[in-house]
C-alpha positions as CSV (number, residue, x, y, z in Angstrom):
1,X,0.0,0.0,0.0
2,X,1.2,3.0,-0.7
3,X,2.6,5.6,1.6
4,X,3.3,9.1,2.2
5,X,7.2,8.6,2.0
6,X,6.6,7.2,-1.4
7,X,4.6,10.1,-2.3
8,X,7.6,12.2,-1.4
9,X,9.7,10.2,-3.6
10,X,7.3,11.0,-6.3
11,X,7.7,14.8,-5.8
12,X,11.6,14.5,-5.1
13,X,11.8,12.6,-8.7
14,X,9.5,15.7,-10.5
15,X,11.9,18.5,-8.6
16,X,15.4,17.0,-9.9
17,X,14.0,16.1,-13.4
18,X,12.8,19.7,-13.7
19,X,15.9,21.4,-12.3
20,X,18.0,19.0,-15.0
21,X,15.8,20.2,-17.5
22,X,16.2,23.5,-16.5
23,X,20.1,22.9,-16.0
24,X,19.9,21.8,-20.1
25,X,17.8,25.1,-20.8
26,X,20.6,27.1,-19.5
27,X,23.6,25.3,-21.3
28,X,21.4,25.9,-24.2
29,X,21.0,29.3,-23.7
30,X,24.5,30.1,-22.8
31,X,25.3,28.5,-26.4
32,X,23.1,30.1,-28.3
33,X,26.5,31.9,-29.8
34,X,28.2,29.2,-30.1
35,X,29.6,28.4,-33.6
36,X,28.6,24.8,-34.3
37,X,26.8,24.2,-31.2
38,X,23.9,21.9,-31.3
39,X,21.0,22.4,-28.7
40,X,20.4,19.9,-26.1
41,X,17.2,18.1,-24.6
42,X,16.4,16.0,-21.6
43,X,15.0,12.8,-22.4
44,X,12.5,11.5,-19.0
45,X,10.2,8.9,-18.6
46,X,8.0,7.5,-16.2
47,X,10.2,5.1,-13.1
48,X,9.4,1.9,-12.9
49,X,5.8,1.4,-11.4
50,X,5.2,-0.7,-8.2
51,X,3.3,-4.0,-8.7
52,X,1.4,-5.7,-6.0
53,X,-1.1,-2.7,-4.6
54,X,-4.6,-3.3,-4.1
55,X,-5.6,-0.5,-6.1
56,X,-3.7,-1.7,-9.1
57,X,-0.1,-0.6,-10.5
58,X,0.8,2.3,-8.5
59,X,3.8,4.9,-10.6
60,X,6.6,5.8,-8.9
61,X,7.1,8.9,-10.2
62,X,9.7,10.5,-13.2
63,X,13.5,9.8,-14.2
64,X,16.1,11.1,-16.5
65,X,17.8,9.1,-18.5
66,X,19.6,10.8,-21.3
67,X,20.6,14.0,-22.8
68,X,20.5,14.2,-26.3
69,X,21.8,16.8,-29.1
70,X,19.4,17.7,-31.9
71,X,21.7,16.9,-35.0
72,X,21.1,15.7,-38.7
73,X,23.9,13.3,-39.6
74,X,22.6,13.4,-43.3
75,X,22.3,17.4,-43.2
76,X,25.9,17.2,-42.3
77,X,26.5,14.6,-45.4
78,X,24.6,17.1,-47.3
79,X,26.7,20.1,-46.3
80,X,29.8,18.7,-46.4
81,X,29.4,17.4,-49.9
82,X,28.2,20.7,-51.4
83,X,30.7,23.0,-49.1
84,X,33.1,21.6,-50.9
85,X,31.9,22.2,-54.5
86,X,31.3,25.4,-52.9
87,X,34.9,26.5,-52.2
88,X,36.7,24.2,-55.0
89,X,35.1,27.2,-56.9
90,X,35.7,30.0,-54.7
91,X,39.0,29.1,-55.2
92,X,39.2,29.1,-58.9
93,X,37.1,32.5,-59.6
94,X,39.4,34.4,-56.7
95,X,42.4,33.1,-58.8
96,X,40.6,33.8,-62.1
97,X,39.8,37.6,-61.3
98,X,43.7,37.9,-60.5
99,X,44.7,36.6,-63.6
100,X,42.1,39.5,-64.9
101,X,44.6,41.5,-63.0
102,X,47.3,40.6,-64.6
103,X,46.3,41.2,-68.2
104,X,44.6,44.3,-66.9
105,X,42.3,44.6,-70.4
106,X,41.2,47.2,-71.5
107,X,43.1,49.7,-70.4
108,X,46.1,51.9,-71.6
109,X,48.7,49.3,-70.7
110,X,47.2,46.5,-72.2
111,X,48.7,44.2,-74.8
112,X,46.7,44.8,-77.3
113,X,47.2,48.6,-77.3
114,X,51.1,48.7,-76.8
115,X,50.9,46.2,-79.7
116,X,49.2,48.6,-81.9
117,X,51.3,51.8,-80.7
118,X,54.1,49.3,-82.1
119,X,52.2,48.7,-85.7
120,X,51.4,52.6,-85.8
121,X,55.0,53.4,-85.0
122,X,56.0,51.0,-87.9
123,X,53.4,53.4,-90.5
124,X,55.2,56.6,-89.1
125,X,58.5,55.0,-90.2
126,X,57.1,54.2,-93.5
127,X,56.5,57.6,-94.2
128,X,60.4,58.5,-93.3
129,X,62.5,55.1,-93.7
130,X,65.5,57.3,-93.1
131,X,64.3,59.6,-89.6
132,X,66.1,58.9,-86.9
133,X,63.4,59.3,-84.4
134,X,61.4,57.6,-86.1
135,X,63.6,54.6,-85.9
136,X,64.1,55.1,-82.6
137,X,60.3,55.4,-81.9
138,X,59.8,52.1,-83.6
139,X,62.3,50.4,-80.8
140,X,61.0,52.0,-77.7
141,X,57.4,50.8,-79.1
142,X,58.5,47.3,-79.4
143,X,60.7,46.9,-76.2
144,X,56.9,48.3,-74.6
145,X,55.5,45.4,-76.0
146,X,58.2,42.9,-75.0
147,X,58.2,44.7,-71.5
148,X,54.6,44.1,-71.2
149,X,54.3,40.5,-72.2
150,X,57.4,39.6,-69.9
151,X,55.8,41.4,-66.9
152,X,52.5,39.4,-67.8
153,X,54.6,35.9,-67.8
154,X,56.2,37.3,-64.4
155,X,53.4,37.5,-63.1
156,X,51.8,34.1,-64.0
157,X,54.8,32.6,-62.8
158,X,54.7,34.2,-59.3
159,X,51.2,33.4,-59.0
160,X,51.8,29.2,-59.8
161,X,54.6,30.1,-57.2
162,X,52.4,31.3,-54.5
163,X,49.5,28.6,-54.8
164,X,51.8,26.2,-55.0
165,X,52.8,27.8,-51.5
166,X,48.9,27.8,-50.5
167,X,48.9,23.8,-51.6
168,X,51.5,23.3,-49.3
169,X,49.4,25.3,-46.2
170,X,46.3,23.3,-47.1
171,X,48.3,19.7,-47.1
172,X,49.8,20.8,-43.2
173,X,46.2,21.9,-42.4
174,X,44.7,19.1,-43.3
175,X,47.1,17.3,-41.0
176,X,46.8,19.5,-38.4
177,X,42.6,18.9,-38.5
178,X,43.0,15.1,-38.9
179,X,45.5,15.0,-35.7
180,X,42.2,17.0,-33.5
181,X,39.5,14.9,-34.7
182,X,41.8,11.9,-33.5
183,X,42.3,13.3,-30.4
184,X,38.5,14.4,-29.9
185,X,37.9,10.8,-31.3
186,X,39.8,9.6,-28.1
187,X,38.5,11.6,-26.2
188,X,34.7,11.2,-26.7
189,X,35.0,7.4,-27.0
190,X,36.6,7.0,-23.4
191,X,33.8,9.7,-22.2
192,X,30.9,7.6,-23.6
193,X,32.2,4.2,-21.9
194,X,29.8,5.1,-19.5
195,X,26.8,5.2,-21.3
196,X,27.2,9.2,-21.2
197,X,26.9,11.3,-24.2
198,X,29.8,13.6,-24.9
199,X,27.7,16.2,-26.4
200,X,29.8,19.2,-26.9
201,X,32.6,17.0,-27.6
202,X,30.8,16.0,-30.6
203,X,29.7,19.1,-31.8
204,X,33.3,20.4,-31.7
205,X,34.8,17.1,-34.2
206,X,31.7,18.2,-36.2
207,X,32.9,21.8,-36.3
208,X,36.3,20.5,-37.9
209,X,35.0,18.2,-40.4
210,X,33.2,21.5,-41.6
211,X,36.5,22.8,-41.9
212,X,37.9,20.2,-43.1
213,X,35.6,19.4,-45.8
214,X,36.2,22.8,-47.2
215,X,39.5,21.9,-47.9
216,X,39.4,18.5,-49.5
217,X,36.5,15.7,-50.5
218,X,36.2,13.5,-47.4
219,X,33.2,10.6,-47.0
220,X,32.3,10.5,-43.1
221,X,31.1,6.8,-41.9
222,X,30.4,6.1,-38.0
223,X,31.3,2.6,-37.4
224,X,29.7,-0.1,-34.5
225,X,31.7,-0.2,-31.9
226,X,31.4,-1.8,-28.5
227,X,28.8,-1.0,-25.7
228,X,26.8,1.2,-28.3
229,X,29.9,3.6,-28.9
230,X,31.2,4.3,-32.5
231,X,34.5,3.8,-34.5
232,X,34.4,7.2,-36.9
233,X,35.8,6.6,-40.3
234,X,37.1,9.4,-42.8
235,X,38.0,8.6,-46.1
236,X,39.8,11.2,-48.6
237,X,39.4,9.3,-52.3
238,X,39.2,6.0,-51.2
239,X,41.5,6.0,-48.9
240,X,41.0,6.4,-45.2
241,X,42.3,9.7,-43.7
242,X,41.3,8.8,-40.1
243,X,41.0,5.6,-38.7
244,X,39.1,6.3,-35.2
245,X,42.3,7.5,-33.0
246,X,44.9,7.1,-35.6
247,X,45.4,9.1,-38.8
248,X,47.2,8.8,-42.0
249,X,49.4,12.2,-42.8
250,X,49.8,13.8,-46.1
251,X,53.2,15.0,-47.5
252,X,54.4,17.0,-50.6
253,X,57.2,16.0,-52.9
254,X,58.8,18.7,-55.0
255,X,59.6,18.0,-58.4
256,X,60.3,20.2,-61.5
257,X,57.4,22.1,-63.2
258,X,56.3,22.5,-66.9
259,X,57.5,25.7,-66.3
260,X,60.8,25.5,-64.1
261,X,63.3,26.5,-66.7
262,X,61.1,30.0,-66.4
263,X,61.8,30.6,-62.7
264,X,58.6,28.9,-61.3
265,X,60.6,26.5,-59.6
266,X,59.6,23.1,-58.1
267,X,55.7,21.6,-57.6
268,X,54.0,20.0,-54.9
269,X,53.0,16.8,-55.3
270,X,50.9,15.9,-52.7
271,X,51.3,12.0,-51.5
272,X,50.9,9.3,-48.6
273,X,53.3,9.9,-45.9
274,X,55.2,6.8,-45.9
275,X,53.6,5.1,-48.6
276,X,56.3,5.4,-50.8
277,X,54.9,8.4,-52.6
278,X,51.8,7.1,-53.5
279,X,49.4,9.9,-54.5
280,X,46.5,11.6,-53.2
281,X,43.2,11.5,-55.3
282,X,41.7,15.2,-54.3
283,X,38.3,15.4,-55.7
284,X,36.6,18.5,-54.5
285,X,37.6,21.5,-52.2
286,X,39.6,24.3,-51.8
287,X,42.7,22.2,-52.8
288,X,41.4,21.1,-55.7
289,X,41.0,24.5,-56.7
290,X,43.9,25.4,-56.2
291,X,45.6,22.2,-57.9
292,X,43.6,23.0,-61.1
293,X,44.8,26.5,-61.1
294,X,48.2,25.8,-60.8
295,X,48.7,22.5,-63.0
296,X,45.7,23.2,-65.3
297,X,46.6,23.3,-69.1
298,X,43.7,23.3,-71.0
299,X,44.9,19.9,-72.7
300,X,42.8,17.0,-73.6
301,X,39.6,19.0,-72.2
302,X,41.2,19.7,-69.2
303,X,40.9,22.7,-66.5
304,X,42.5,25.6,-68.2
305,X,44.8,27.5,-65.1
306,X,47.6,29.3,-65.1
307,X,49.6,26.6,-67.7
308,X,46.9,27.4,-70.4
309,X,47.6,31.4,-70.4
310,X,51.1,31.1,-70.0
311,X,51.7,28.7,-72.7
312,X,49.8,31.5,-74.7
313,X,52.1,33.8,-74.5
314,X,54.8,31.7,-75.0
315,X,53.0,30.8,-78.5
316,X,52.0,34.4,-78.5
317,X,56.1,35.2,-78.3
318,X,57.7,32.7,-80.3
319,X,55.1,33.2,-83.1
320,X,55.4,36.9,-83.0
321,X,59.3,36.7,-83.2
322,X,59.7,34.2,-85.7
323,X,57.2,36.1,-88.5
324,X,58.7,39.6,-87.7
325,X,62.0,38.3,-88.0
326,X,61.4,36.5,-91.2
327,X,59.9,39.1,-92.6
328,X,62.9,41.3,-91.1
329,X,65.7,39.7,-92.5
330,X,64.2,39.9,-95.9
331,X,65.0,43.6,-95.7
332,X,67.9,46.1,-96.2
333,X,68.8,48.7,-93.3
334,X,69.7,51.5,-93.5
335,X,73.7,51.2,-94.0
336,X,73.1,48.9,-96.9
337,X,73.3,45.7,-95.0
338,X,71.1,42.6,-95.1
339,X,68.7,42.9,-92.1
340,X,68.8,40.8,-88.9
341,X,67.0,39.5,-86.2
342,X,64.5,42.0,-84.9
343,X,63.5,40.1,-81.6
344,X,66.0,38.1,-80.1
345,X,66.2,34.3,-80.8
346,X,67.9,32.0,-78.7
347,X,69.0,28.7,-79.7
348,X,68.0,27.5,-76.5
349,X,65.6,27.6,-74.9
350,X,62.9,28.2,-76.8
351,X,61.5,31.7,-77.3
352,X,58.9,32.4,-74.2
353,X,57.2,35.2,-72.6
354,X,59.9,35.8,-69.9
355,X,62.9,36.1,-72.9
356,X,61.0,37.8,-75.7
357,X,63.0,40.8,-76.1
358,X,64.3,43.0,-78.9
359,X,67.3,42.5,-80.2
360,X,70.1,44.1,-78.4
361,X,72.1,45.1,-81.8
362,X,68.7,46.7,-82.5
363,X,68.8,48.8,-79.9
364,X,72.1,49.9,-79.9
365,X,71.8,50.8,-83.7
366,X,68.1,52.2,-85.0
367,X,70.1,52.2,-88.3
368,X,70.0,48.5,-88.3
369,X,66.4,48.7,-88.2
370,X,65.7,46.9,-92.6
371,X,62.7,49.3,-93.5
372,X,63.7,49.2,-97.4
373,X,64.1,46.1,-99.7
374,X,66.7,47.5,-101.7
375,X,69.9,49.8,-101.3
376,X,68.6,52.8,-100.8
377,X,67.3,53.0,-97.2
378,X,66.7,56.7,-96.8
379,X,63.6,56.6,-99.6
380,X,62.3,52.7,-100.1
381,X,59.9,51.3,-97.6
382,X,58.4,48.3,-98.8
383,X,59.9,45.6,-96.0
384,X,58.5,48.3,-93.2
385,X,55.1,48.4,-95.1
386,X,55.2,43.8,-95.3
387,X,55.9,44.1,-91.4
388,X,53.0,46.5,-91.2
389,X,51.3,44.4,-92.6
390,X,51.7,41.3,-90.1
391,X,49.5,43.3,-88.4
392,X,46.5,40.9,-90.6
393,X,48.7,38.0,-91.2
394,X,46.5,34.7,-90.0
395,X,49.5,32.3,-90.5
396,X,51.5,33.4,-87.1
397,X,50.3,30.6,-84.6
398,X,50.0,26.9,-84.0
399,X,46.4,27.4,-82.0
400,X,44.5,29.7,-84.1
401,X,44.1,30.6,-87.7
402,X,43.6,34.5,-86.7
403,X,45.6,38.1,-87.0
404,X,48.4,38.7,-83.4
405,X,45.2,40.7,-82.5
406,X,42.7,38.3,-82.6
407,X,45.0,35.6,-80.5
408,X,45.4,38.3,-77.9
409,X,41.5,38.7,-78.0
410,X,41.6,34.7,-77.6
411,X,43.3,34.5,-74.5
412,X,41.3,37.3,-73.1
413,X,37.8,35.8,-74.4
414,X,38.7,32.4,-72.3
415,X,39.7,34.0,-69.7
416,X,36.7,35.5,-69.8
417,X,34.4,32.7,-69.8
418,X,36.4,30.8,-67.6
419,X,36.4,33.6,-64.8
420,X,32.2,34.1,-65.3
421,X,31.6,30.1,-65.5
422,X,33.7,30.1,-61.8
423,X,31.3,32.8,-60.9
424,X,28.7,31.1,-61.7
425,X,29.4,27.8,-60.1
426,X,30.6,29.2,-56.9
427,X,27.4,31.3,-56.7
428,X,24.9,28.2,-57.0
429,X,27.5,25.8,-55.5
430,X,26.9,28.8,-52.4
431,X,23.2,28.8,-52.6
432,X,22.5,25.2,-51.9
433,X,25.5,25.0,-49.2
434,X,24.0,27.8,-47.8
435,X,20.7,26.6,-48.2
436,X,21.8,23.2,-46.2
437,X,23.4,24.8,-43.7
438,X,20.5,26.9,-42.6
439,X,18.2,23.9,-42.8
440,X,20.4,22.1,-40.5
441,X,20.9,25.5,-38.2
442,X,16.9,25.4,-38.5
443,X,17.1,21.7,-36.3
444,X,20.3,22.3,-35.0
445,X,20.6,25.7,-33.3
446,X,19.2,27.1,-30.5
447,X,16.1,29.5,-30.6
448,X,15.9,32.0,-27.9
449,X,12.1,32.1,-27.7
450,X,12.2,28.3,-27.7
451,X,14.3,28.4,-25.1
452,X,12.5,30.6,-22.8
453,X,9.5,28.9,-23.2
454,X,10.8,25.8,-21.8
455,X,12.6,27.8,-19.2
456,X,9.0,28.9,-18.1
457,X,7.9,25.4,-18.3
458,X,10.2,23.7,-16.4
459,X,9.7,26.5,-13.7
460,X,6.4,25.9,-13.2
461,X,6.9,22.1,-13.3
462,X,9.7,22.7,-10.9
463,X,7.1,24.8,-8.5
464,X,4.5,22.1,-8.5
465,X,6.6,19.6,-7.1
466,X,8.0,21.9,-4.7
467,X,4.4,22.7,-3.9
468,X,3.3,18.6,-3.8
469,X,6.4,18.6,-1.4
470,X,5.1,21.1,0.8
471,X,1.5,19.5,0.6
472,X,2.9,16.1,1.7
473,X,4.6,17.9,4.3
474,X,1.4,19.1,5.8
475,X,-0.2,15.9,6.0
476,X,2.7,14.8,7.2
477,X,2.3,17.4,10.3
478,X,-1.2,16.8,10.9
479,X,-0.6,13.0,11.4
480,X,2.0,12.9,13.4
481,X,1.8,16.0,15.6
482,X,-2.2,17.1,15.7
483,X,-3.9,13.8,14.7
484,X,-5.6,12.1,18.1
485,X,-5.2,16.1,20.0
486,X,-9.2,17.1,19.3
487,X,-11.2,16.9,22.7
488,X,-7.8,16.7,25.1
């Protein structure tokens, strides 16, 4: 039969199941800032009844028995997938728009103008083969437009220099993120032994597989593991990235570039630590932005990066040389003698953006400059009028059947269209990340008016058992201290 003690049992289980909820309201609250917190509840049920009373199956009042975090595991699939499409693109148009930079068209600076200040300073010399300024206008034109393509290959050299640097950062972050989610891995498998939850443990591993997905591709799998816990399981192409506690590092090997012999020096490979230099298949994220930028060539339908513009201005160089000079040395200067190389050609290496130059003899002598195609110099200008006239010639490159002007227009046209399509990709790629994450802050986060109203709930739970407590106090009173005192 029931008794009053086990009614105060009742009341005692109401009061600490209230002030644990109300304990959970206030973490929750205190978090609500909190990047990558996920909100908490307390999960009670009715105690095991008593059998065996008269009157039936008598309850024994409320317990807790877990506290749980509100969290999607296939919202965080979701995100991580799209987050990094999202910054694989990121990557590519922020690298894009300073390439833009570096070509800087339209403006007064431009290729395509110093190019035709040099064509216009070859039609003022046909009108005076023999001026000396003239002449010398004519070299200061062309060592603009030599100037301007080698401070264009400069600068795509620098920048493969400097994301190869960033490659190198992402590869030591990603090492650096893999060694904490070990550790936390450790951490919350020893915590949960117990049967406990290690909430905010969780929510900061999940906070670095944001970060770390943003970086590279990585699939996520929680594995069984003994008394309920779970093994976690990150994969990065295939190939498993961290193993529960342990991890697998990622190293770089340097080794010479497409473009070494032009001053970009060595690349990053990025491999297996220890597994004798087996590589890394990145699929997604920022460093696979970052690798298409810098190794991208445009060949066999592949990503055009850096490589692709400045093996255009290499063809843009060494076709520009070779027809002026051919075309040069057809010609008589103005001393009488057969003309020479305009633009310097080496033997080796190849002519390039970053050793396209006039010719020093040039330079030293404007006489040398072959305007005329016969003896007198002074009054014949019919080889300066045929180099003028390179100016239309389609014939000069391997790539395109077009005029110098129309190649230039070429590499700005794809540059163009490859700087608007990674735009456009990182804009939607954006949208539906953004779009996951708020769906998943929608069930994940913590709501302030949510949060107060349970705060007011709890209270007044918490005051009604306080109250039953007092009640059963009361009785208590009257039956042991007034009951049997009326008519004494």
């Amino acid at each position: 039969m029931r008794t009053t003690f086990g009614s105060f049992n009742i009341a005692t289980s109401g009061l600490f199941a209230s002030q644990r909820s109300l304990d959970t309201t206030s973490h929750n609250i205190s978090n609500a800032n909190t990047e990558g917190y996920s909100r908490q509840i307390t999960k009670q049920r009715a105690s095991m009844p008593t059998y065996g009373d008269p009157t039936g199956v008598v309850g024994t009042g409320v317990e807790t028995y877990d506290i749980i975090r509100i969290r999607s595991s296939y919202l965080d699939a979701k995100y991580w997938g799209q987050n990094k499409t999202y910054r694989e693109w990121s990557v590519k148009q922020a690298q894009l728009e300073s390439l833009e930079g570096v070509f800087n068209e339209p403006s007064d600076t431009g290729i395509r103008i110093v190019m035709d200040e040099f064509f216009t300073a070859l039609e003022e010399l046909s009108k005076q083969p023999g001026d000396s300024t003239c002449r010398v206008n004519v070299i200061e034109k062309a060592n603009m437009l030599t100037t301007t393509i080698n401070r264009n290959g400069y600068e795509l050299i620098n920048s493969i220099r400097d994301v190869n640097f960033s490659i190198k950062n992402k590869v030591s972050q990603i090492n650096s993120l893999s060694e904490q989610i070990a550790n936390l891995n450790k951490h919350i498998f020893s915590f949960e032994l117990g049967g406990n939850k290690a909430n905010d443990l969780r929510d900061q591993r999940n906070l670095l597989l944001d970060e770390l997905s943003s970086i590279v591709n990585i699939t996520v799998t929680e594995l069984p593991g003994p008394n309920g816990n779970n093994y976690m399981d990150v994969k990065l192409g295939g190939i498993t990235l961290i193993n529960h506690i342990n991890y697998n590092k990622l190293a770089t090997v340097d080794e010479p570039g497409e473009f070494t012999e032009l001053g970009s020096g060595k690349i990053s490979r990025i491999v297996w630590e220890g597994s004798d230099n087996q590589e890394v298949s990145v699929g997604g994220g920022e460093l696979r932005g970052l690798l298409d930028i810098r190794d991208g060539d445009g060949e066999n339908y592949s990503y055009r990066g850096i490589p692709y513009y400045l093996n255009k201005l290499n063809e843009y160089a060494k076709g520009f040389t070779k027809a002026f000079n051919e075309q040069h040395n057809k010609g008589i200067d103005l001393e009488g003698n057969q003309g020479q190389d305009f633009f310097y050609e080496p033997d080796t290496p190849e002519i390039n953006c970053i050793n396209f130059r006039v010719n020093s003899d040039i330079i030293t002598n404007p006489n040398t400059i072959a305007a005329s195609s016969e003896g007198n110099g002074e009054s014949n200008n019919d080889n300066v009028k045929l180099l003028i006239e390179l100016r239309d010639y389609k014939g000069m490159f391997t790539t395109l059947i077009g005029t110098p002007d129309d190649f230039v227009k070429s590499i700005l046209s794809a540059l163009a269209v490859d700087s608007n399509q990674a735009k456009r990709m990182a804009t939607n790629s954006q949208a539906l990340a953004d779009h996951t994450y708020s769906s998943r802050l929608s069930e994940s986060g913590v709501s302030l008016d949510e949060e107060m109203t349970n705060m007011v709930k709890f209270q007044q739970a918490y005051n009604a058992s306080a109250r039953m407590i007092t009640t059963l106090d009361a009785i208590l009173d009257t039956t042991v201290n007034r009951l049997g005192l009326v008519g004494r």
